[in-house]
N, C-alpha and C positions, 0 to 999 in steps of 0.2 A: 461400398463407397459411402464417405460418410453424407447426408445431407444434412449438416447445420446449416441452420440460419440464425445470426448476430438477435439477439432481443430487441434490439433500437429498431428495425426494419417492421418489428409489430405497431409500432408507437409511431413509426414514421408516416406506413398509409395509415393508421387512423385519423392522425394529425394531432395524436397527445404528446410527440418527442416535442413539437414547434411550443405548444401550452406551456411544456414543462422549462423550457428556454426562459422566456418570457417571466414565468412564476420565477425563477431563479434568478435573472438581475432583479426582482422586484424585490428580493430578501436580503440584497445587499445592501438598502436603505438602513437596515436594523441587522446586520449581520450577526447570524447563528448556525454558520455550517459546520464547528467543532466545538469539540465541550466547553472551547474558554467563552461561549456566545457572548462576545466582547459588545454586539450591541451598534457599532459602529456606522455609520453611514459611508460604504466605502466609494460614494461619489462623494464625497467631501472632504474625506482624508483617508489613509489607508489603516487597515486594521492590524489589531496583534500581532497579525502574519506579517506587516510592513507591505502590505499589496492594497492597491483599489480597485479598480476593475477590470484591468486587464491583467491576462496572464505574464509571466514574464518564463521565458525558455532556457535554460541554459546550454542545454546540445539535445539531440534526437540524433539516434539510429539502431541497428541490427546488436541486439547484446546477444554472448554468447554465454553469459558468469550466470543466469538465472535460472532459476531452479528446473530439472531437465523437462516438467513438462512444460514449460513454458519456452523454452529456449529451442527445444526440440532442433532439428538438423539447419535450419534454417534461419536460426536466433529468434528473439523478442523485438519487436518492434519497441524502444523504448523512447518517451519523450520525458524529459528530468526539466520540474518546475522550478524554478529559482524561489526563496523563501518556504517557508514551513509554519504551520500550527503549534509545531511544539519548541522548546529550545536546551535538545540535548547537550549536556555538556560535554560529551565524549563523542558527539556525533564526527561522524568518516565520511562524508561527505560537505562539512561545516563552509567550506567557500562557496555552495550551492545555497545550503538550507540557511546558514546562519548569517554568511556575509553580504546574499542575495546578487551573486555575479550570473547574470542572463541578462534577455534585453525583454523589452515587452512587446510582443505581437497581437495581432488581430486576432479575430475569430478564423477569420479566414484565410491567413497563414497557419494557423495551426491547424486548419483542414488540411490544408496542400501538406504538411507533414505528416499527418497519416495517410493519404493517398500514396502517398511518396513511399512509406515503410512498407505498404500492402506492394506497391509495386515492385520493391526488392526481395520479395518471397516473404515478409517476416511473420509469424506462425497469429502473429495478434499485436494489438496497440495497448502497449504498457504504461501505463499513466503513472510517475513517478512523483510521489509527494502530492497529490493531486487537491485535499480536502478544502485549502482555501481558495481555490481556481474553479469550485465548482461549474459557475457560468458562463465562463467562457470557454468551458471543456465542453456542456453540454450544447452551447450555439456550435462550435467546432463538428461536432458528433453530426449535427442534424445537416451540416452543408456538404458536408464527407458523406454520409449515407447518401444524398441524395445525388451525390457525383459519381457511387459506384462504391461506395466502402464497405465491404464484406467481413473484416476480422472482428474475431472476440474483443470485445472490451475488457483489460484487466487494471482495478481498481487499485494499483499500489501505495498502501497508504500505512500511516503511523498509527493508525487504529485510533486515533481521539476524533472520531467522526457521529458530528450531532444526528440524534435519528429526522431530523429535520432533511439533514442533505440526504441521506438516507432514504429518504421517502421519494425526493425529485431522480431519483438514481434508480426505483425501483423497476426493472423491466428495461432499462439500458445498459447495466455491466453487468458482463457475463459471469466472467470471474474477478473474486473481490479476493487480495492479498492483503490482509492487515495485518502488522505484526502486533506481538502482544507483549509488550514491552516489561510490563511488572504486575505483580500482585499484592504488592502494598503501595500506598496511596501517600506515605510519608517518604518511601524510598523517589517515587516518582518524582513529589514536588523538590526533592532534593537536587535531583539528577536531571531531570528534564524540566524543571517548573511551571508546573502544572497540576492543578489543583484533580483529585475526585477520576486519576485514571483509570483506576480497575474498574470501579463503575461504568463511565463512559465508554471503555474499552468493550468491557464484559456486553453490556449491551447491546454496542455497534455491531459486535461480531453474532451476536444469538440472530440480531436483525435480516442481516448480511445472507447468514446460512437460513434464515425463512425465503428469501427468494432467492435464493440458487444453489440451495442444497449441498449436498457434499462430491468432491471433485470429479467431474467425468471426462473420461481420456478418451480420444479416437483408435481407432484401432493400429495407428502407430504410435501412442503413449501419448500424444497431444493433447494437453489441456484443452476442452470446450466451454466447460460451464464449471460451478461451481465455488466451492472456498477451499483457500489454503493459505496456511497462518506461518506465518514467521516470528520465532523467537530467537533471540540471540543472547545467547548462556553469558553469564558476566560473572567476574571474579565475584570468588565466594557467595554466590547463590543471589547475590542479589535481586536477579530478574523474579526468584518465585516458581521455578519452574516445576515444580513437584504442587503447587497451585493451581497455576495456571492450566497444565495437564489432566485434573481431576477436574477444574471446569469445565475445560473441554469435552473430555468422554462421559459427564455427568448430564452438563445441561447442554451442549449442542449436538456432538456424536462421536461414536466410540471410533465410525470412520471419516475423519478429520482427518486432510493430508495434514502433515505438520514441517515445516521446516527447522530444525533444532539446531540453531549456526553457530558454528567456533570460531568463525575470525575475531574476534572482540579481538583490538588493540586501543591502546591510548592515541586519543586524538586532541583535538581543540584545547579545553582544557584538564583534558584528565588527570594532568601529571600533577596539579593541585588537589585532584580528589582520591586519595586513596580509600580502599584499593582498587580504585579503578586507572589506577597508575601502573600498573602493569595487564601483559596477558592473561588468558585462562587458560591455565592448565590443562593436559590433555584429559588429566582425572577428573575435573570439574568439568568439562565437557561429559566424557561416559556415565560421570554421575544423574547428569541431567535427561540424558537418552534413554536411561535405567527408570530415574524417574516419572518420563513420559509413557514407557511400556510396563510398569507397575501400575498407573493409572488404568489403561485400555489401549491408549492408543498405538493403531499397530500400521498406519500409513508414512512412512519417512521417505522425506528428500534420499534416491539411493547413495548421490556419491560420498564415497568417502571424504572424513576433512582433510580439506585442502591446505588450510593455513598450517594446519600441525604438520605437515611434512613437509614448509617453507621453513617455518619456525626453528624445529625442533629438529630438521633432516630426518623423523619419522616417516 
């Protein structure tokens, strides 16, 4: 039987989860929770992200689409933040991240919605797009623990996460999913606009895997702790992924889960940017898998792709 315990419950009786609340609106005066550190006082107007201090929600519940250890029999407890740090141009979820349709709630409503996810089985609390929400995710955290909150913390994030928020996080998320979007830093500012990602990325992620290591599963395949990366393969190699791969197995570890995704379709405005005006290819996918296990890494999301045999009736 397994006995975890959530990392926030160490922080909790000490009384450093309430400190690190506390420190966290106080960095919203000068916001620097992602690499744009736009600086902003977001009690006086909202930052890059288009947020000030309150979260804004767009839906919460049981996901079953996320990767199996997280999903495991029971789903993902998922909460999806309205707005985002970065501003993909192809992004698939863009009425969420770009158009910012949620409403704003309390700290203490979006307690009650992780209580709520724990109470319908779900395997952990998935914090979708979370990086410029940081402080009202963390006062959330500390009022949920102390009502009875038990699940893993999972950090789902764009990976452009300042070591700053980074630091107020250390010892409260369990498991951190950041994807890793590119390895050139001109393709970036092209496609997501944003300055200095592989940097900021490369770093958040080395940080990420200092306090929580590489992925550990229960002894029914459940994610408890750790990192696992999400990349999504994009027409004609753009993402870098035979880079980003030899990053990985070079400077954080050779056992890195990885998720290596094929859905890329055109969204928002892709069809202006080619080529990311169309799919990838089922061979540009293989290619990339190829690339990731010539580097080292040998931990993959198992299922098979999905979208190629929507697609393609493969």
């Amino acid at each position: 039987m397994s006995t975890f315990e959530p990392a926030y419950l160490a922080l909790l009786r000490s009384g450093e989860l309430k400190q690190r609340v506390q420190d966290a609106y106080e960095r919203l005066h000068a916001c620097d929770f992602c690499g744009r550190e736009c600086r902003v006082d977001r009690y006086e107007k909202p930052g890059t992200c288009h947020t000030g201090v309150r979260a804004l929600v767009s839906s919460f519940g049981p996901h079953f689409g996320e990767e199996d250890p997280l999903r495991g029999y029971r789903g993902s407890g998922t909460i999806f933040f309205a707005w985002c740090n970065l501003n993909c141009q192809f992004c698939q979820n863009y009425d969420i991240s770009q158009l910012g349709h949620g409403r704003e709630v309390e700290p203490e409503e979006l307690a009650e919605m992780m209580l709520s996810l724990q109470a319908q089985g779900c395997h952990n609390i998935n914090l979708v797009s979370p990086t410029h929400v940081v402080a009202p995710i963390l006062a959330a955290v500390l009022i949920a623990a102390e009502a009875g909150l038990r699940l893993p913390l999972v950090w789902n994030t764009g990976g452009y996460d300042s070591l700053a928020a980074l630091a107020l996080l250390d010892g409260v998320v369990d498991i951190y999913m950041p994807d890793m979007k590119y390895a050139d830093a001109e393709i970036a500012q092209k496609y997501s606009k944003i300055k200095d990602y592989p940097a900021v990325n490369q770093a958040a992620v080395r940080e990420m895997h200092r306090q929580v290591g590489d992925l550990v599963l229960d002894e029914n395949g459940i994610a408890l702790r750790g990192l696992l990366v999400r990349h999504l393969v994009l027409p004609e190699g753009l993402a870098g992924t035979a880079e980003i791969a030899r990053f990985l197995a070079g400077e954080v570890s050779r056992d890195t889960y990885i998720n290596i995704m094929d859905q890329y379709r055109p969204c928002y405005k892709a069809a202006q940017l080619p080529p990311l005006d169309r799919p990838i290819t089922r061979a540009e996918w293989e290619r990339a898998v190829r690339e990731a296990r010539e580097a080292g890494l040998h931990r993959f999301d198992k299922r098979e792709p999905r979208f190629f045999r929507i697609l393609w009736g493969v």
